[in-house]
N, C-alpha and C positions, 0 to 999 in steps of 0.2 A: 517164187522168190527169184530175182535178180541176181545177175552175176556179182553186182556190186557186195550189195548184201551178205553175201557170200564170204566175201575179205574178210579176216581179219583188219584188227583194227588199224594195224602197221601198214598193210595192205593197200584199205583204204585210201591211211596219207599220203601213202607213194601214188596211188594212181591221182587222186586228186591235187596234188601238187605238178602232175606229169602235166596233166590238162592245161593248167593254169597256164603253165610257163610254156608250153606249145604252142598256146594261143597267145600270147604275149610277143614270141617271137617270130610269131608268124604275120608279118606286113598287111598280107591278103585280108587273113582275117581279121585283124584289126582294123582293116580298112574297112570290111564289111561293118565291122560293129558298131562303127561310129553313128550309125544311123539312130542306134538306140541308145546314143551317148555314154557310149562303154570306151573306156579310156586306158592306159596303163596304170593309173589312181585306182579304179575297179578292180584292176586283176592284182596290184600289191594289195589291196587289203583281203583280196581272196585266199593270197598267201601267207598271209598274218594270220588271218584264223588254222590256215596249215602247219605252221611254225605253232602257236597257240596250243595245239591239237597234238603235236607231236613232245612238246616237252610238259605237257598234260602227263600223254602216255608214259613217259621216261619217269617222271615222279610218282606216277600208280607203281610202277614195276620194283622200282625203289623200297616203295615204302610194302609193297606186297612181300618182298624179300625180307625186308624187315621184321616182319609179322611171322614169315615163315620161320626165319633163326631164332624169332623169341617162344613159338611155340615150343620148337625143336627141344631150346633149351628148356623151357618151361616143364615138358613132357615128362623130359629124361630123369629132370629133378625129381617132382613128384613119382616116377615110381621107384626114385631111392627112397623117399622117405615113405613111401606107402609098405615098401618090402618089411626097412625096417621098425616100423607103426605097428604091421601086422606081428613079429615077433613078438615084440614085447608087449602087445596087448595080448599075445597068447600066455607072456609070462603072468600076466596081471589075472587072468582068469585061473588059473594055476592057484597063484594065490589065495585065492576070494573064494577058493570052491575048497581049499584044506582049512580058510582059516574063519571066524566068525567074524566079519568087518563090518562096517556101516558105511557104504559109501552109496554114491549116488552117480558114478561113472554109469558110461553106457559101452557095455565091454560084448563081443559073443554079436554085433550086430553086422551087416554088409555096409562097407561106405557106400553111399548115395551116389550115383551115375555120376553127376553134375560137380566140376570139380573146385568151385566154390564151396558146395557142402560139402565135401570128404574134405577139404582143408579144414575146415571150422569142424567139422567131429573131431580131425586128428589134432588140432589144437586144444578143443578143450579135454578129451583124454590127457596130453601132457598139464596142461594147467590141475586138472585133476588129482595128477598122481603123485604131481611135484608138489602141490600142497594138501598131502595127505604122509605124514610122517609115517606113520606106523605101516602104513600100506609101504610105501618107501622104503622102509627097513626091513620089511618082508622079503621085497624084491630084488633087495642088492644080493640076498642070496645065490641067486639066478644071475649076478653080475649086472644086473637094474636097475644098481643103484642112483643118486642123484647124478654123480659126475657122466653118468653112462647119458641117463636122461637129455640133460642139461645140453650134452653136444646136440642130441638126436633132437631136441627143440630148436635147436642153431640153424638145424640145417630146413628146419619147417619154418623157421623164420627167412630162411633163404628165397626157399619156395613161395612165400606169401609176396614176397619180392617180385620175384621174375612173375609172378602172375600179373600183378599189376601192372609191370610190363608189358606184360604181351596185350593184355585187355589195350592200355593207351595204346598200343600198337597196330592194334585190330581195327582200334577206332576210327584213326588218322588214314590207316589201307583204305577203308571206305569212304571218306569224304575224299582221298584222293582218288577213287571211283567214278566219284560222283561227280568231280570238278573233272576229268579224263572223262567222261561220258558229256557234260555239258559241252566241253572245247570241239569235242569231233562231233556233235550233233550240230554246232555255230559253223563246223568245217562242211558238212554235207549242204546242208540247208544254201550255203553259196554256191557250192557245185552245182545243186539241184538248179540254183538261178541260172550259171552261168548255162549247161545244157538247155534248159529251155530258151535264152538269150539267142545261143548258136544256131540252134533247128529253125528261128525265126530267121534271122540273119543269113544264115546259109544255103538254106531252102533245098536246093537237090543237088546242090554243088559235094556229092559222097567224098570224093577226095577230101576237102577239104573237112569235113565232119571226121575222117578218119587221124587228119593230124591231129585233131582236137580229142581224137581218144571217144568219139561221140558215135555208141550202136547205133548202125542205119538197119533198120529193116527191110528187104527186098520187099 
């Protein structure tokens, strides 16, 4: 693996923007380069995919950020509402084990890893309970009744929110990945020219390879 290779991707821009404009303001070898009809038109639009390439990266970072604070939030939420889920589903087996009911809840089981499905369990236990009167009236004993409920679905309604969020959020990280991976792969791919351009043009002139930022091998 190359040193280049090596950079990050910040890294990269900086050294390949160093290039460009070294050799831009360097006379000599502009003068050499003209042989191959390399011009200052060549090396600003080498810079434009550098710029291109750097406010790529700047809106990956962004929108990566974004994703990070809506997890954050996302997180936090769900295990207030899983904490309290799990109460009050402990109070609802309570219930159901002193009294003879007919329900069709799914109570006594582990939420699902994945946290699409522990939403949708824990919704529909509230949908469940909240329209199941008698069960209802049982549980307000335990202080579970509807108004108790009724917040604690508030706050799953919350949560069904910020998930959404963060999912749109997650989404948009990676296509700006993927546009930040296309910009600096259009940015190397010109470097790649312009080194091979120089080593013709140059030939054993090392100094001058070296202002160009261009490995000479002994």
């Amino acid at each position: 693996m190359s040193n280049f290779q090596k950079l990050s991707v910040d890294e990269k821009i900086t050294d390949v923007e160093k290039r460009f404009n070294n050799v831009k303001n360097s006379e000599e070898i502009m003068s050499l380069l003209t042989v191959f009809n390399i011009d200052g038109a060549y090396l600003d639009e080498g810079l434009q995919t550098v710029t291109n390439a750097r406010d790529a990266s700047n809106t990956q970072k962004k929108e990566y950020s974004e994703q990070y604070n809506a997890t954050n939030e996302r997180d936090s939420q769900f295990d207030e509402v899983e904490d309290t889920y799990k109460k009050t589903e402990g109070i609802a087996r309570i219930v159901l084990a002193n009294n003879d009911l007919n329900t069709s809840l799914k109570i006594g089981l582990p939420l699902p890893v994945k946290i699409n499905a522990g939403i949708e369990r824990i919704r529909s236990f509230y949908d469940g309970v909240l329209g199941d009167e008698q069960l209802l009236t049982l549980m307000g004993r335990y202080n579970r009744g509807a108004e108790v409920l009724q917040a604690e679905q508030t706050k799953l309604i919350e949560l069904i929110e910020l998930q959404a969020r963060q999912q749109k959020e997650a989404g948009e990280a990676q296509r700006a990945t993927q546009l930040r991976n296309d910009a600096v792969e259009q940015m190397i791919a010109r470097n790649r020219e312009l080194i091979a351009l120089l080593k013709l043009a140059l030939g054993k002139r090392n100094d001058l390879l070296e202002v160009a930022g261009v490995l000479v091998r002994n």
